[in-house]
C-alpha positions in Angstrom: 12.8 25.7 -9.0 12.9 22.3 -11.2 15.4 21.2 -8.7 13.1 21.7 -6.0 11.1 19.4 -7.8 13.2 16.9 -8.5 14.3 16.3 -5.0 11.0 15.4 -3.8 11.0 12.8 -5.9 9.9 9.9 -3.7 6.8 11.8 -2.8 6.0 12.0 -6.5 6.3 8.1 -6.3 3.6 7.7 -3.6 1.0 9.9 -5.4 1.9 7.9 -8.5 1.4 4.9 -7.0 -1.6 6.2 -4.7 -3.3 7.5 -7.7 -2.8 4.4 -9.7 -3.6 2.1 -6.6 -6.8 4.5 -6.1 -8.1 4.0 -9.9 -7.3 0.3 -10.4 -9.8 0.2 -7.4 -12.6 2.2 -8.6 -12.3 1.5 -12.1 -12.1 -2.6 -12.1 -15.0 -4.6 -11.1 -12.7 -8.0 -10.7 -12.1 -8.4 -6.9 -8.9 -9.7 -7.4 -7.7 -6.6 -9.5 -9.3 -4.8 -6.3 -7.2 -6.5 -3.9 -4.7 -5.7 -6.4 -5.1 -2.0 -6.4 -5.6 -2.2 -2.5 -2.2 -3.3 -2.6 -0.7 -1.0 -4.1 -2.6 1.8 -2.6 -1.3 0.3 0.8 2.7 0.5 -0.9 2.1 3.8 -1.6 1.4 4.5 2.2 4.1 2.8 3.4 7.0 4.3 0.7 5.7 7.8 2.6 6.0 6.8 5.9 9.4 5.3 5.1 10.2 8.6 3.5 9.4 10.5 6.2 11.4 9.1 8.6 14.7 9.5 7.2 16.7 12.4 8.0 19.2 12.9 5.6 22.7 12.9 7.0 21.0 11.1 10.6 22.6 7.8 11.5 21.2 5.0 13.4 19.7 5.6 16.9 23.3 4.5 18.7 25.4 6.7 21.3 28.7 8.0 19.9 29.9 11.4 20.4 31.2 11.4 17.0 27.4 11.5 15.9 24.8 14.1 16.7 22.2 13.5 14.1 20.2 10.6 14.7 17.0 9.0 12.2 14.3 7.9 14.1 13.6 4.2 14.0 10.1 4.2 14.7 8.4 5.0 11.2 10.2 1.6 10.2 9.0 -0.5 13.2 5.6 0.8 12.8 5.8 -0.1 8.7 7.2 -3.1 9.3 4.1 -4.0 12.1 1.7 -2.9 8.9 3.4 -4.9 6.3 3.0 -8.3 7.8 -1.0 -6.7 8.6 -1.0 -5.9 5.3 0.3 -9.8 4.0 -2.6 -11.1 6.2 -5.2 -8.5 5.0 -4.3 -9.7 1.8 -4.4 -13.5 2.0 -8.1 -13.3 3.9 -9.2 -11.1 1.3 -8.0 -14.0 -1.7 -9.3 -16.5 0.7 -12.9 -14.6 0.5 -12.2 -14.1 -3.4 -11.8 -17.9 -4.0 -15.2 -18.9 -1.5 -17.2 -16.1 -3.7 -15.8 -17.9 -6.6 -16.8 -21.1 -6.0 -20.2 -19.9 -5.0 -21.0 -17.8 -7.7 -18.6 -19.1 -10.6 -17.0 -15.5 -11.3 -15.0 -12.8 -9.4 -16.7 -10.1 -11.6 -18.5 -7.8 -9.3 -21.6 -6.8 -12.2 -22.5 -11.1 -12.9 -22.4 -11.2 -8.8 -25.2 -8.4 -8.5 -27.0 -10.0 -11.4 -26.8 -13.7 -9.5 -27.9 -11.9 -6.5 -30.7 -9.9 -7.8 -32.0 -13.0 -9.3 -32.2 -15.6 -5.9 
């Protein structure tokens, strides 16, 4: 049974990072610890996609007859298509980060609400 586990070990890996992801996102009120958390939330997602589509003992997608157990090669596509949307989700959400900062002189969610309840 602990072997059972112990073999799924990669999945324990995504809800360790999920989970962690998840809390630094809810817990912190910096936005940049957000992101942060967002970011690791997102690594989580694509460890289990990777994960998924391996087949252990498959090869790569190529016609032999010496080979009759093939992975499929579009969970990596796909994860590599949300990586670099990932990158650019990222980098717009700094960008915003570094505008709110120079308009309201902190990246604390709490002094923002106080700035903005005051105006």
């Amino acid at each position: 049974m602990l072997t059972g586990f112990l073999g799924l070990y990669n999945y324990w890996i995504v809800i360790l990072l999920m989970m962690s992801g998840l809390y630094i996102l809810i817990a912190c009120g910096n936005l940049i610890k957000k992101v942060i958390g967002l970011s690791i939330f997102q690594t989580s997602v694509f460890i289990l996609f990777i994960s998924m589509g391996k087949v252990h003992g498959g090869t790569a997608p190529i016609l032999d007859p010496g080979f009759s157990l093939y992975s499929n090669p579009l969970p990596h596509v796909l994860i590599l298509t949300a990586i670099v949307v990932g990158v650019a989700t990222t980098a717009l959400a700094l960008a915003l980060i570094v505008r709110i900062h120079l308009a309201y002189g902190t990246v604390e969610e709490d002094e923002i609400q106080e700035k903005e309840d005051v105006a």
